[in-house]
KELUM-470957 format. One record per residue: residue number from 1; x, y negated, z negated of N, C-alpha, C in turn. Coordinates in steps of 0.1 Angstrom, whole numbers, padded with zeros to 4 digits. Each point is the difference from the previous one (the first is absolute). Layout:
BEGIN
bavo, nc1, nc2, nc3, cac1, cac2, cac3, cc1, cc2, cc3
NUM, X, Y, Z, X, Y, Z, X, Y, Z
...
% end
This chain:
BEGIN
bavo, nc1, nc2, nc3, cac1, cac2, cac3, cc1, cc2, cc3
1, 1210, -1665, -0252, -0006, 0013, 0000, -0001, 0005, -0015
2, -0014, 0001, -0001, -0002, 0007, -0016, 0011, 0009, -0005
3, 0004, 0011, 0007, 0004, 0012, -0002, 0010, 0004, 0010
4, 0016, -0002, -0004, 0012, 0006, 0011, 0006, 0010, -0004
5, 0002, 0012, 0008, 0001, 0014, -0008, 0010, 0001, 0011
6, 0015, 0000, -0002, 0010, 0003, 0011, 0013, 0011, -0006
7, -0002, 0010, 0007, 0012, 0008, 0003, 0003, 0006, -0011
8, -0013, 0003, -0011, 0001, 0008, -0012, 0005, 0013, -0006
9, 0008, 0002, -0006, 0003, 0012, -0003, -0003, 0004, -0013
10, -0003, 0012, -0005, -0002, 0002, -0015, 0004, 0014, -0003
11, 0012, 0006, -0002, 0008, 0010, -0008, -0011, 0007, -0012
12, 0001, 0014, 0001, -0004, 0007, -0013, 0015, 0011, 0000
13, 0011, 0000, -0005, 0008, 0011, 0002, 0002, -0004, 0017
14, 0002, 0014, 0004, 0002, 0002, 0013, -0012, -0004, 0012
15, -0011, 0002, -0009, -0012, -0002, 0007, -0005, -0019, 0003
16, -0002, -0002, 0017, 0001, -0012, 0004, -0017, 0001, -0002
17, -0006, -0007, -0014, -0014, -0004, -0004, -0010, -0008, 0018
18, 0011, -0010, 0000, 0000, -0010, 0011, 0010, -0001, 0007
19, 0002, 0002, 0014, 0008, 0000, 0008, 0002, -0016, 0010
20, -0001, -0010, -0003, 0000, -0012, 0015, -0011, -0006, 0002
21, -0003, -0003, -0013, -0019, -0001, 0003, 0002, -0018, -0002
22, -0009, -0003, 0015, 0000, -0014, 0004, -0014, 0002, 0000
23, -0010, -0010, -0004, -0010, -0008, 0008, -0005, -0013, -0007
24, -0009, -0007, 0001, -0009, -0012, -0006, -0011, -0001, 0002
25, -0005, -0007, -0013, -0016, -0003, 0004, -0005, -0010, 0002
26, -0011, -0006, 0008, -0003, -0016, -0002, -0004, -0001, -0008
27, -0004, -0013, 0001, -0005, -0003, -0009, -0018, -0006, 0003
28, -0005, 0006, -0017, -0015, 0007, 0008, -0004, 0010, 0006
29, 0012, 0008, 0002, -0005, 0015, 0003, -0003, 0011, -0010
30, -0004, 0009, 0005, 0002, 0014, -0011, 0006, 0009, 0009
31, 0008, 0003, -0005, 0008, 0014, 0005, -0001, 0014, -0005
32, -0002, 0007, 0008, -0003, 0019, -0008, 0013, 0001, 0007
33, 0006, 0008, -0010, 0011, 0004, -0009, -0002, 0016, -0002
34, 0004, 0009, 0012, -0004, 0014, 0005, 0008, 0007, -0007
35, 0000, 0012, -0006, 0012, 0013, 0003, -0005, 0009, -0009
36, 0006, 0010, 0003, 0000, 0016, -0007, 0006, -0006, -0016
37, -0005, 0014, -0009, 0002, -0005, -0015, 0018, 0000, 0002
38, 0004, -0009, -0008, 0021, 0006, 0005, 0004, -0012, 0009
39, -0007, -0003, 0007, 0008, -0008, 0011, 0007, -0014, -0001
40, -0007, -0007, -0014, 0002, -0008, 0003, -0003, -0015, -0004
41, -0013, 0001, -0004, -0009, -0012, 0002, -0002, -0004, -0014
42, 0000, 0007, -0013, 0000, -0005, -0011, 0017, -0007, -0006
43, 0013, 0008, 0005, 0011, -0005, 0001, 0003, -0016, 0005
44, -0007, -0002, 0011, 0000, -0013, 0009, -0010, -0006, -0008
45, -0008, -0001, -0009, -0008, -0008, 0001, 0002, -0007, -0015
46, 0005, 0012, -0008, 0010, -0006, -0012, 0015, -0009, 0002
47, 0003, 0001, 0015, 0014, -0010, 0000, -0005, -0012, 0006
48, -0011, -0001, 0005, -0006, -0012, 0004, -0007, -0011, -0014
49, -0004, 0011, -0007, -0004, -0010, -0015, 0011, -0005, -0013
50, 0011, 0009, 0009, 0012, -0006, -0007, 0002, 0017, -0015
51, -0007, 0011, 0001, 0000, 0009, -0013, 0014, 0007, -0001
52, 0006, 0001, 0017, 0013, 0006, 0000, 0003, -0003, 0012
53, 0014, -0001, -0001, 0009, -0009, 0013, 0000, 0013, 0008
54, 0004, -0005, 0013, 0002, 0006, 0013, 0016, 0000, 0003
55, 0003, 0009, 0003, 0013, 0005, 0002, 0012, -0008, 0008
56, -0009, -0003, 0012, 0006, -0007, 0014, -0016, -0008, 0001
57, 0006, -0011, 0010, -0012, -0006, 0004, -0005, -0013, -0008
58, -0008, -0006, 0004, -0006, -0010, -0006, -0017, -0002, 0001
59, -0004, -0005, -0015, -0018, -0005, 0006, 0000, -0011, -0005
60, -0007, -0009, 0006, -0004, -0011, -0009, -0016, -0001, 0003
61, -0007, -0006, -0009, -0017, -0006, -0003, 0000, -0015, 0002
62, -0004, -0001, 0009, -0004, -0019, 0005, 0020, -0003, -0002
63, 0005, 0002, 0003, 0011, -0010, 0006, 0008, 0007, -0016
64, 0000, 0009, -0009, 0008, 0000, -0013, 0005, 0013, 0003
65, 0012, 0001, -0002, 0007, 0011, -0001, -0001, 0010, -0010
66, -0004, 0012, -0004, -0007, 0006, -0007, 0011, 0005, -0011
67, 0011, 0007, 0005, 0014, 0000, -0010, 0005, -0014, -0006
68, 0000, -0011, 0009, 0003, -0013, -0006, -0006, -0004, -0011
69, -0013, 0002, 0002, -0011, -0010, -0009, -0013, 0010, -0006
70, 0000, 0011, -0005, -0005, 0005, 0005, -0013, -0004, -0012
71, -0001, -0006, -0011, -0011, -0006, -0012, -0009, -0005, 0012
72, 0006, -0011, 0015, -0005, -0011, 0002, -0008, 0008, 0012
73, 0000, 0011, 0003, -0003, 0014, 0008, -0011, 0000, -0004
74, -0002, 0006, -0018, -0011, 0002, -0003, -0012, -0007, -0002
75, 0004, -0011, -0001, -0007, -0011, -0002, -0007, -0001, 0011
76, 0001, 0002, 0015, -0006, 0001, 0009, -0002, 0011, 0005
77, -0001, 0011, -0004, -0006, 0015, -0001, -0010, 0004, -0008
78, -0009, 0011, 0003, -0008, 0006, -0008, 0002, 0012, 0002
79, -0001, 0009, -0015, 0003, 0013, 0009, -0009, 0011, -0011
80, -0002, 0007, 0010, -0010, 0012, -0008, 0005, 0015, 0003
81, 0007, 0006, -0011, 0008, 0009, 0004, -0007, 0015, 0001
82, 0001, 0010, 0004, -0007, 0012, 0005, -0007, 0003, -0016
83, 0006, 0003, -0010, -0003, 0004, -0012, -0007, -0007, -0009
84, -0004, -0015, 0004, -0008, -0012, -0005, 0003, 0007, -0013
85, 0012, -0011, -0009, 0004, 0002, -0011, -0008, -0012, -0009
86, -0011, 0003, -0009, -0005, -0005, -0006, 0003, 0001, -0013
87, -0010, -0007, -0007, 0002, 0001, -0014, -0017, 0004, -0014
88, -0003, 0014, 0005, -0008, 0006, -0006, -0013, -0005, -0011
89, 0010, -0005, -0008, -0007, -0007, -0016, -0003, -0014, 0002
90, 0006, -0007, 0012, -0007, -0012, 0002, -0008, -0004, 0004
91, -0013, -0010, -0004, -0013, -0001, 0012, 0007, -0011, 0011
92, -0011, 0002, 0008, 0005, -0006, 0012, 0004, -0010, 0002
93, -0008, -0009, -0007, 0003, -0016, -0001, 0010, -0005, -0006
94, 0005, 0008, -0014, 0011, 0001, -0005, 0013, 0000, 0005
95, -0001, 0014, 0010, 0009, 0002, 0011, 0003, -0014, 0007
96, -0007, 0002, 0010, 0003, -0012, 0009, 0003, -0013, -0005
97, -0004, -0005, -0008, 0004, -0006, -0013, 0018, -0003, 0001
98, 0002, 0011, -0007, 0016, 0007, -0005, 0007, -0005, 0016
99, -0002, 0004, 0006, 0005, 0001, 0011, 0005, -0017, 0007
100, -0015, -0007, 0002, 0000, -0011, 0003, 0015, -0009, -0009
101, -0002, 0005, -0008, 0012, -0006, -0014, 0011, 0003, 0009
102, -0001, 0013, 0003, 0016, 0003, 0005, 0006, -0011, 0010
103, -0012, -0001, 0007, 0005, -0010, 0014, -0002, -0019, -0004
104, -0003, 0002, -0016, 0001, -0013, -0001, -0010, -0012, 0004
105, -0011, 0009, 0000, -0008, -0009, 0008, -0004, -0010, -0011
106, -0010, -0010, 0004, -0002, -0014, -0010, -0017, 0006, -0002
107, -0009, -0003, 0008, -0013, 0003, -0010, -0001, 0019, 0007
108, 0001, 0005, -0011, -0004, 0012, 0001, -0009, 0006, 0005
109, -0006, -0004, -0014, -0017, 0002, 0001, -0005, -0002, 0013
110, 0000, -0011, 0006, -0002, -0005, 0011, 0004, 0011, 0013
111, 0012, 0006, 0000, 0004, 0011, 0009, -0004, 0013, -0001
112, 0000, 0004, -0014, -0010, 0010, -0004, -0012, 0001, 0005
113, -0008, -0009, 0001, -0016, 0002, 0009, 0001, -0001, 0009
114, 0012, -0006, 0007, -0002, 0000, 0015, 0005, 0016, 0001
115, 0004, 0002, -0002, 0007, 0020, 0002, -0008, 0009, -0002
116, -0010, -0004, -0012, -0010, 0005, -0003, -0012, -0002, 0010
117, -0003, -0006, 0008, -0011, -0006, 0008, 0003, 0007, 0013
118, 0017, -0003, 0004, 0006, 0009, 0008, -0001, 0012, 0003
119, 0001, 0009, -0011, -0002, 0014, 0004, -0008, 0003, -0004
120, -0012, -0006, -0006, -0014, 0010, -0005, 0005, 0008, -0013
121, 0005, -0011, -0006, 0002, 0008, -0015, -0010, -0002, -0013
122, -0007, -0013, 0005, -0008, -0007, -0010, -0007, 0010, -0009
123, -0008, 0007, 0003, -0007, 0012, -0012, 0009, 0012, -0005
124, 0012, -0002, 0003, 0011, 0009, -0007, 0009, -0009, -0007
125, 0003, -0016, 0002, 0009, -0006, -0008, -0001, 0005, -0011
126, -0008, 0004, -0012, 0001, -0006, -0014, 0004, 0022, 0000
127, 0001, 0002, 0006, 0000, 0017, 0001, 0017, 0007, -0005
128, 0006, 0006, -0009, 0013, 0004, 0004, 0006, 0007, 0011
129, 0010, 0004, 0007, 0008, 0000, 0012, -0004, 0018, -0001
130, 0004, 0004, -0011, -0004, 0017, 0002, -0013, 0003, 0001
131, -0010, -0006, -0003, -0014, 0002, 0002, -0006, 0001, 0015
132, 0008, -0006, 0013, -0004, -0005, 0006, -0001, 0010, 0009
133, -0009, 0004, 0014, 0002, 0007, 0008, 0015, -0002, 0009
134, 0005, 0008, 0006, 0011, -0003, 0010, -0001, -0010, 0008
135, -0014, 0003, 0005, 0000, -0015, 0007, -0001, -0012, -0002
136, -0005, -0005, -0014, 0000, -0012, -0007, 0018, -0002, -0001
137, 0005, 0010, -0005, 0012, -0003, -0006, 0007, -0003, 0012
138, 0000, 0003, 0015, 0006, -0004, 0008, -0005, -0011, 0005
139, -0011, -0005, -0004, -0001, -0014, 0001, 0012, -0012, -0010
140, -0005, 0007, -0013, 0013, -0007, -0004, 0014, 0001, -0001
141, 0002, 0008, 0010, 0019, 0000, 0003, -0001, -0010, 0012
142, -0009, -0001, 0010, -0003, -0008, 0011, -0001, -0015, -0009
143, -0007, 0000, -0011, -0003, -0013, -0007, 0015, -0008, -0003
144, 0006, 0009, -0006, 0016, -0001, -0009, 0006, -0001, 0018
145, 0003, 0005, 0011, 0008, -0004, 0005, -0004, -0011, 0008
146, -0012, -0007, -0003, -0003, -0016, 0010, 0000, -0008, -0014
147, 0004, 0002, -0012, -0002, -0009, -0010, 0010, -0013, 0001
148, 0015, 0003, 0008, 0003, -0012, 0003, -0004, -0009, 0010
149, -0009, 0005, 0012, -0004, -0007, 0011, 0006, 0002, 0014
150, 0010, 0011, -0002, 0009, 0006, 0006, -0001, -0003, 0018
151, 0007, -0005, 0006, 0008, -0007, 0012, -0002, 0017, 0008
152, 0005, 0013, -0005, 0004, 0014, 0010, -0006, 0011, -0017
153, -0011, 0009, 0009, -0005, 0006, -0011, 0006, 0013, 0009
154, 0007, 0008, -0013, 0000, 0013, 0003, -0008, 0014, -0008
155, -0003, 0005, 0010, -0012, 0014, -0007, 0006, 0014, -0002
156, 0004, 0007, -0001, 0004, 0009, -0001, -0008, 0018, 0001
157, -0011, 0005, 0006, -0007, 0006, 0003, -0012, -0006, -0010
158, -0010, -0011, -0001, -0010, -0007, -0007, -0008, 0008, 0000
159, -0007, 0008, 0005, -0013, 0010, 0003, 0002, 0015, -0008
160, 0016, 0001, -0004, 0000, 0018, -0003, -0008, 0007, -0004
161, -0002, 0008, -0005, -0009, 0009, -0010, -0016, -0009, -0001
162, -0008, -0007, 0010, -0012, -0006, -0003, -0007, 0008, 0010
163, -0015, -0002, -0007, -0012, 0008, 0009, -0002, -0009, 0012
164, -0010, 0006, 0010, 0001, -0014, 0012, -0005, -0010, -0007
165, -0010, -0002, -0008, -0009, -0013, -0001, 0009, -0009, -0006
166, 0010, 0004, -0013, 0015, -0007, 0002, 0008, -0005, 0007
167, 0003, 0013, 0012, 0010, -0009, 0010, -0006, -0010, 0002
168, -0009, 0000, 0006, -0013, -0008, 0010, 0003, -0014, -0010
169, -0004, 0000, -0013, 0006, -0015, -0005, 0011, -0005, -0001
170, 0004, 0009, 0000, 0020, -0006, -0003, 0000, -0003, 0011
171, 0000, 0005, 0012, 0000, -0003, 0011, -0005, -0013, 0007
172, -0013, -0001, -0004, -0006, -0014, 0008, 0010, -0013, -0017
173, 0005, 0004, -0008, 0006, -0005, -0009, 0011, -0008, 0005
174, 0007, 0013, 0009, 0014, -0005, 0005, 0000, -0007, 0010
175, -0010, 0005, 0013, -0005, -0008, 0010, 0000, -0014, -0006
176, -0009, -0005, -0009, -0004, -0018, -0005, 0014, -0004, 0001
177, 0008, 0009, -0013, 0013, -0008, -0002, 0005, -0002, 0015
178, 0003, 0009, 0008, 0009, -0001, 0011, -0002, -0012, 0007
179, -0011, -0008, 0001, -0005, -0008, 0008, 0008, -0013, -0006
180, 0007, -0002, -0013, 0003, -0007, -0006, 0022, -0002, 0003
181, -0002, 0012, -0005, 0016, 0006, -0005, 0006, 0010, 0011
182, 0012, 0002, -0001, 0011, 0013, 0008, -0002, 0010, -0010
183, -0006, 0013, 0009, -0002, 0010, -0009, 0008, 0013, 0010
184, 0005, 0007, -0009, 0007, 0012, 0001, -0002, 0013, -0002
185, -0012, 0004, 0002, -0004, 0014, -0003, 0002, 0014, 0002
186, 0004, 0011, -0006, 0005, 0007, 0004, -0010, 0010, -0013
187, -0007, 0009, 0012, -0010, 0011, -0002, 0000, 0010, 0007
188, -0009, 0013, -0001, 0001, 0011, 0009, -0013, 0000, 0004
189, -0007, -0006, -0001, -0015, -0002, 0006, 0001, -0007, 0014
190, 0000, 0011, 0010, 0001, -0011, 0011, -0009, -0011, 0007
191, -0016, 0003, -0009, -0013, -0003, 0010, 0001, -0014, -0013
192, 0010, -0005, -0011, 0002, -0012, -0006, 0012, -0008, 0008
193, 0007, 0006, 0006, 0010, -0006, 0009, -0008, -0005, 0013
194, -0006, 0006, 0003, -0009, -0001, 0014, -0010, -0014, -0007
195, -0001, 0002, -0010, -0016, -0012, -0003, 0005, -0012, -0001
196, 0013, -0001, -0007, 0004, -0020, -0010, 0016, 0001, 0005
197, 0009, 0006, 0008, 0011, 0002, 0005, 0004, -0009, 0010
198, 0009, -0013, 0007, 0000, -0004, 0012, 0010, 0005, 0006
199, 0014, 0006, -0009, 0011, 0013, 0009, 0001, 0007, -0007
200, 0008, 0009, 0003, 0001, 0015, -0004, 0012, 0001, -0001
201, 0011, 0005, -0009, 0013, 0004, 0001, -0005, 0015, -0006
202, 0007, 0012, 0004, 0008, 0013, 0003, 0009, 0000, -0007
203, 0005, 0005, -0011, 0013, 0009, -0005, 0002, 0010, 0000
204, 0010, 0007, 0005, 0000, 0015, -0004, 0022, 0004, -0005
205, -0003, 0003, -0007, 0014, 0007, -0008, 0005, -0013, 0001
206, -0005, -0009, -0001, 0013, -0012, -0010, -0002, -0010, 0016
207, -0003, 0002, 0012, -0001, -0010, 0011, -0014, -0001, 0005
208, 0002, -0012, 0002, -0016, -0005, 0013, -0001, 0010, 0010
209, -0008, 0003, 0004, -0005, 0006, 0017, -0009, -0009, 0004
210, -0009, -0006, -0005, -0007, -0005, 0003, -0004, -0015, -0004
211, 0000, -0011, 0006, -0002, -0014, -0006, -0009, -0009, 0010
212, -0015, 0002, 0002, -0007, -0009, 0005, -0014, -0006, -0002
213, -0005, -0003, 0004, -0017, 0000, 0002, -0006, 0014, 0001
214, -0007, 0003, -0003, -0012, 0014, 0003, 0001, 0000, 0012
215, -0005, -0005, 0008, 0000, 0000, 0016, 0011, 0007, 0007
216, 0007, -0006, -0007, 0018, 0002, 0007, 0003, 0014, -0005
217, -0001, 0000, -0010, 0009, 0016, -0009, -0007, 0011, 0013
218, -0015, -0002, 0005, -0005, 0012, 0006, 0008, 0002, 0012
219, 0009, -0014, 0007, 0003, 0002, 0012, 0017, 0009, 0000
220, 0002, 0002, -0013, 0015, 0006, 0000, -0001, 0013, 0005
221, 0014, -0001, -0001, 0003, 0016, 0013, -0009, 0009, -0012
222, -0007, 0007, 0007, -0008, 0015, -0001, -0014, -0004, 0000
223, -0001, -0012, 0000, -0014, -0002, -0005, -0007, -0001, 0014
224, 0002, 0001, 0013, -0004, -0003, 0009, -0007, 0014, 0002
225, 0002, 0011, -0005, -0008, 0011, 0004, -0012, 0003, -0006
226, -0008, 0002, 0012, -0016, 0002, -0005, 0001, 0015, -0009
227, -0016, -0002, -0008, -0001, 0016, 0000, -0018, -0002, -0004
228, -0004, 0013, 0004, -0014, 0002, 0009, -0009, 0013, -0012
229, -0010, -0003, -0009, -0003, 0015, -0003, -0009, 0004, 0008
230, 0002, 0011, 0001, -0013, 0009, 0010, -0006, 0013, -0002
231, -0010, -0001, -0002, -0007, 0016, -0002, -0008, 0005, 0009
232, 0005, 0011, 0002, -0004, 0013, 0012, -0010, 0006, -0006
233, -0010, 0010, 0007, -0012, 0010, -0002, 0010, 0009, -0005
234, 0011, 0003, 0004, 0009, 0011, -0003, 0012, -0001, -0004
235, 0008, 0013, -0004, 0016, -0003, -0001, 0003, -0001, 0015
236, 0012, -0004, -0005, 0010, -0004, 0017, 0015, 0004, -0008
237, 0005, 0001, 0016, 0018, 0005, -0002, 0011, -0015, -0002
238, 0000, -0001, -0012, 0009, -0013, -0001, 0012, -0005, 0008
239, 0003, 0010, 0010, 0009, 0003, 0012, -0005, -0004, 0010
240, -0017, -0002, 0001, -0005, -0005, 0009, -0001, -0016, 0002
241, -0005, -0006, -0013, 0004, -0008, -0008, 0009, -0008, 0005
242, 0013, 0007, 0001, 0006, -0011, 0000, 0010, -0006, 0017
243, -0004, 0013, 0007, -0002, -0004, 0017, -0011, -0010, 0003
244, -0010, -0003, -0012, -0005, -0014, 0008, 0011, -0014, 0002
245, -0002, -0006, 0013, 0010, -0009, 0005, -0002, -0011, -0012
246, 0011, -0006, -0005, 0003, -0010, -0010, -0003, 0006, -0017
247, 0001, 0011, -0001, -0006, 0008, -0010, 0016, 0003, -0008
248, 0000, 0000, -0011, 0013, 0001, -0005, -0008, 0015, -0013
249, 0007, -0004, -0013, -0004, 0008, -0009, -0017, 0000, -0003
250, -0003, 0011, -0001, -0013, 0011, -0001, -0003, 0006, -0019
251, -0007, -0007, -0008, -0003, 0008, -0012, -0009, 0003, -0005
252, -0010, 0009, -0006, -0007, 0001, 0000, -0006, -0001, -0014
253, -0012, -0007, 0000, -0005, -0009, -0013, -0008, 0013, -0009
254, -0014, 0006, 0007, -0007, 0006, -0008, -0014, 0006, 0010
255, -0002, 0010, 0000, -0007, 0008, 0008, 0004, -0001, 0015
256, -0005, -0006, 0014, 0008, -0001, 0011, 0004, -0021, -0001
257, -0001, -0003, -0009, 0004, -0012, 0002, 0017, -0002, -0001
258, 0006, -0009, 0012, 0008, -0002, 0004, 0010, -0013, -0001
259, 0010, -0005, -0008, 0003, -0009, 0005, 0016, -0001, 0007
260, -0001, -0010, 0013, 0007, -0001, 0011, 0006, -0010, 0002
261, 0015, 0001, -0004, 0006, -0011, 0003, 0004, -0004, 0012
262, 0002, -0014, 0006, 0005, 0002, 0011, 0012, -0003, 0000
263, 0010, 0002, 0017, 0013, -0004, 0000, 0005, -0014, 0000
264, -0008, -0015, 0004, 0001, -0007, 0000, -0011, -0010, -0002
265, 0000, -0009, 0004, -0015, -0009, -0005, -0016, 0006, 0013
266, 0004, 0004, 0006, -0008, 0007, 0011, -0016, 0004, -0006
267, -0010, -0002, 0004, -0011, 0005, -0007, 0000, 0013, 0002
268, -0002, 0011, -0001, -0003, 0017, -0001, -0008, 0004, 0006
269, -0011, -0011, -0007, -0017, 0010, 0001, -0003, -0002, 0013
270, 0000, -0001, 0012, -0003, 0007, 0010, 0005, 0014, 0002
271, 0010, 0002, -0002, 0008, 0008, 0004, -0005, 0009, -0010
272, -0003, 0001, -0012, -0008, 0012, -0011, -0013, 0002, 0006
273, -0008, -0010, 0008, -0010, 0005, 0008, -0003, 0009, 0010
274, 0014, -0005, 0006, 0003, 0011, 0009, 0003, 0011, 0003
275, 0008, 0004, -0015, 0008, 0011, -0002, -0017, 0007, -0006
276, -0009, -0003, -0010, -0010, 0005, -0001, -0012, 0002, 0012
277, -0001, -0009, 0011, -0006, 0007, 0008, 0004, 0009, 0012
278, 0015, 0003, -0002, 0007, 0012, 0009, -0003, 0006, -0003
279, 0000, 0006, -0018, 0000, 0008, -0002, -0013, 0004, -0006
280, -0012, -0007, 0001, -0012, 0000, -0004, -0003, 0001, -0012
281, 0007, -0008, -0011, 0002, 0000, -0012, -0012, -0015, 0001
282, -0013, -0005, -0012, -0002, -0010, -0002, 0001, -0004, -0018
283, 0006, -0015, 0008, 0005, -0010, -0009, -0007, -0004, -0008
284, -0002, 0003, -0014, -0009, -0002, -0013, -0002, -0019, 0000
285, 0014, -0001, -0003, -0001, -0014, -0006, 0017, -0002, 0004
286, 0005, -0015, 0003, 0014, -0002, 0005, -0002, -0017, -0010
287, 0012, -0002, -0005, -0001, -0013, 0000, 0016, -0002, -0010
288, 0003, -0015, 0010, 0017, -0001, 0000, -0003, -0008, -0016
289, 0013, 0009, -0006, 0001, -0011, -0014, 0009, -0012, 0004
290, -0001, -0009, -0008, 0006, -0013, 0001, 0011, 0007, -0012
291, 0007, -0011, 0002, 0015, 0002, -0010, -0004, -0011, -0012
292, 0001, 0002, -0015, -0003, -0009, -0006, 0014, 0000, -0008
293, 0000, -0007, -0008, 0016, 0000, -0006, 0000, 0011, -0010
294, -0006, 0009, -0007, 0006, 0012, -0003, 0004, 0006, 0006
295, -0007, 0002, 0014, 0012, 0010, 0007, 0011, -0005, 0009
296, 0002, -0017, 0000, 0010, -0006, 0003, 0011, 0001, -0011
297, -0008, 0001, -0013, 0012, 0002, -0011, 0006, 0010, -0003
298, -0013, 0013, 0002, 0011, 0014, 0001, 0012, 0004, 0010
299, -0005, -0009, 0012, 0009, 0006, 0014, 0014, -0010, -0005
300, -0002, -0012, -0002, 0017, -0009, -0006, 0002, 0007, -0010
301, -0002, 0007, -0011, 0004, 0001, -0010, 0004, 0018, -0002
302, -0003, 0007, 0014, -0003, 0014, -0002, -0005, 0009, -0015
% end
């Protein structure tokens, strides 16, 4: 297994950062790496690249114990950390360059164009690092963390602060890589987790809630309840509302539009039909939202 993450703890003072955090990744997967800012996910993902030990617990990368060995960690890691710590005054090629040194590689040059061909840096190589838009420059923290050829790549929110036409490349970016490598992503964009993602892990205050496929996370407890928006010709008594049979909570969105949760997985909308033609109310427009993982992530994460 690329990636074994068992029974982790990580101490700040009193405060448990990480509480028991187990899972793994295959290998050839990508994993989204969920949680509120605090929770979690930037702490774990620096004891998996070996930047600071874990309290309790063990990880290892392809079969290597990460406290034991942890040089031989990196060597099979890539890692691109939230703040993409660059180096301003250097051009790009330079960079990557410097870097490749670090890992010792034998024809450089040779790795340099491939990195360069890799992320669409070519008409910005000969460019310095501060010149560059954000999103060039996060190409080259993406460049610098595949420059060893890395076995498990980790990302660290790869997309922050970019306009869409940005994400949109880094994205179909990280997609290529994934198809190759174990990738570990951890962003707040959910509709990027939904697109290049094959599970989903959940953290909230230092523990998992959640650890599956997309598919699966929807079937957890709460997620089984529908909810329906509907707009009336008029106002209505929210008290009325919620005497429709399988009708739970009642809130109201914006002029008579309505949305209606129900009490269990049960469809509603007959029953809103009904309750509208008792009362001779007609129905503008009705139509049940689907649950997508934002609001599967606000309901785990309150």
């Amino acid at each position: 297994m690329p990636v074994e993450v068992k029974n982790v703890v990580k101490k700040y003072g009193s405060q448990r950062a990480l509480d028991d955090v187990s899972f793994d990744i295959a290998e050839g997967q990508v994993l989204g790496f969920l949680g509120p800012n605090g929770a979690g996910k930037t702490t774990m993902m620096r004891i998996i690249t070996g930047i600071i030990p874990a309290d309790e617990g063990s990880v290892s990368v392809n079969g290597v114990d990460v406290m034991e060995d942890s040089i031989r960690v990196r060597e099979k890691t890539g890692y691109l950390p939230e703040n993409n710590p660059l180096y301003p005054d250097m051009y790009v090629k330079e960079y990557l360059r410097f870097v490749a040194g670090m890992y010792r590689m034998g024809d450089r040059s040779r790795r340099v164009k491939e990195l360069i061909d890799m992320t669409g840096l070519g008409n910005e190589q000969n460019k310095k690092i501060g010149a560059l838009s954000k999103g060039y420059r996060q190409r080259v923290g993406l460049a610098q963390a595949l420059a060893n050829d890395p076995e498990v790549l980790i990302l660290d929110e790869p997309t922050g602060g970019l306009d869409p036409n940005q994400i949109v490349e880094i994205r179909s970016l990280i997609a290529e890589t994934g198809r190759e490598k174990t990738v570990m992503l951890s962003t707040h964009i959910m509709q990027e987790v939904e697109a290049i993602c094959d599970r989903i892990i959940i953290i909230k205050e230092g523990r998992i809630v959640a650890n599956d496929t997309r598919e699966n996370i929807s079937a957890l407890s709460g997620m089984k309840k529908q909810s329906v928006m509907v707009e009336f010709d008029r106002d209505v008594n929210p008290d009325d509302l919620n005497r429709i049979p399988g009708a739970g909570k009642a809130v109201k969105a914006e002029g008579n539009r309505w949305m209606i949760e129900s009490v269990d997985d049960k469809d509603i909308r007959a029953g809103i039909f009904d309750f509208a033609v008792r009362n001779g109310i007609t129905v503008l427009s009705l139509q049940r939202e689907e649950k997508n993982l934002e609001s599967i992530f606000r309901e785990l994460t309150g």
